[in-house]
N, C-alpha and C positions, 0 to 999 in steps of 0.2 A: 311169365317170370321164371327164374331158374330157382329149382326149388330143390329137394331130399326130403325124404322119411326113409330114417333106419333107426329096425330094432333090434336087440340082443337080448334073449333069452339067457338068464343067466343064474339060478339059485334061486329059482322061486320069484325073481323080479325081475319086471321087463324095464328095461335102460333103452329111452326114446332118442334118440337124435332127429332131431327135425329146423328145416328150416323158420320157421317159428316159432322155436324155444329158443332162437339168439345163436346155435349150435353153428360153430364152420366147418366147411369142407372144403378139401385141396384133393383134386386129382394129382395125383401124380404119375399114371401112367396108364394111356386109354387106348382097346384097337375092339374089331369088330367083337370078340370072342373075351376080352377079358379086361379089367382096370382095376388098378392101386390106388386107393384113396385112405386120407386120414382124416377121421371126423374126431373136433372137442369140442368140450363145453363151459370148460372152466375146473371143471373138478374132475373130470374122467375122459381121456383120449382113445380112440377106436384106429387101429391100423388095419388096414382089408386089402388083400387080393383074392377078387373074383375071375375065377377063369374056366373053361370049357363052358362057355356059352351058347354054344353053335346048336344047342337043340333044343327045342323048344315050340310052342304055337303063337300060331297070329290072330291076334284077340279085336274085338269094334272096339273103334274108341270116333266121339261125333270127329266129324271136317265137313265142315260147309253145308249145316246142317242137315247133313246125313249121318249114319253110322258105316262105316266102312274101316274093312279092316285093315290097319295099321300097325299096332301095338306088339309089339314082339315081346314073351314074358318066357320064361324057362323055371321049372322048378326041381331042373335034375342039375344046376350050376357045383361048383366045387369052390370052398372059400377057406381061407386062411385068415384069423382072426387073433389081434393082441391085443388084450383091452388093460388096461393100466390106468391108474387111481392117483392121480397128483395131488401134492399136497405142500406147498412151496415147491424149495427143489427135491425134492425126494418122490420116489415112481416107485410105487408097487405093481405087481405084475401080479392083476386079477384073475386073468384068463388068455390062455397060449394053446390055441387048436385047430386045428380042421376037419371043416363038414362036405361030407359027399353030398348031402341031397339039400340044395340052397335054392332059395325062392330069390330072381334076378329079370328087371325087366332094367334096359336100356331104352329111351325112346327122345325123338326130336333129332335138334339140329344139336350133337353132343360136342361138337367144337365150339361153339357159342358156349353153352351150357360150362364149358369148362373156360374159357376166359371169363364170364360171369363170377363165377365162384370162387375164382381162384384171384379173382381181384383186393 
């Protein structure tokens, strides 16, 4: 199933977005090394571009009941974050920054994963 978990560290509270709190995500812009996506939830919207990707380890994760490694994860990523607070029509603007050392795994078939999502 096409799924997310992201969190945000933010004033002493962590703000979950996951697919199982009802939470959507739209790619909006995906290549090997970096993607734009918006995640909401009803009350609070998350704008994100992850980029420099490209370094990273390949971590087991099972296939075909083995462990073999496929999982590509980076925790040196660079991210750019707008987190904003809705409330009818009105947007406060929570949090506006970017982090040099970002934890980013890409993995599967991410063109599925984004027609999924973005449905």
């Amino acid at each position: 199933f096409p799924g997310f978990l992201v969190g945000l560290w933010h004033e002493q509270h962590l703000h979950i977005f996951t697919t199982w709190s009802g939470a959507y995500f739209n790619i909006t812009k995906f290549s090997d090394t970096s993607a734009d996506f918006v995640i909401h939830d009803g009350i609070h919207q998350l704008v994100a571009s992850v980029y420099d990707v490209s370094s990273g380890v390949t971590l087991y994760g099972p296939r075909g009941g083995a462990m073999v490694p496929f999982v590509r994860e980076s925790v040196t990523c660079c991210v750019k974050v707008r987190f904003v607070r809705k409330s009818g029509d009105v947007e406060e603007v929570v949090l506006e920054d970017e982090g040099k050392v970002a934890g980013c795994e890409f993995m599967g078939d991410i063109n599925w994963m984004v027609t999924m999502l973005n449905k």
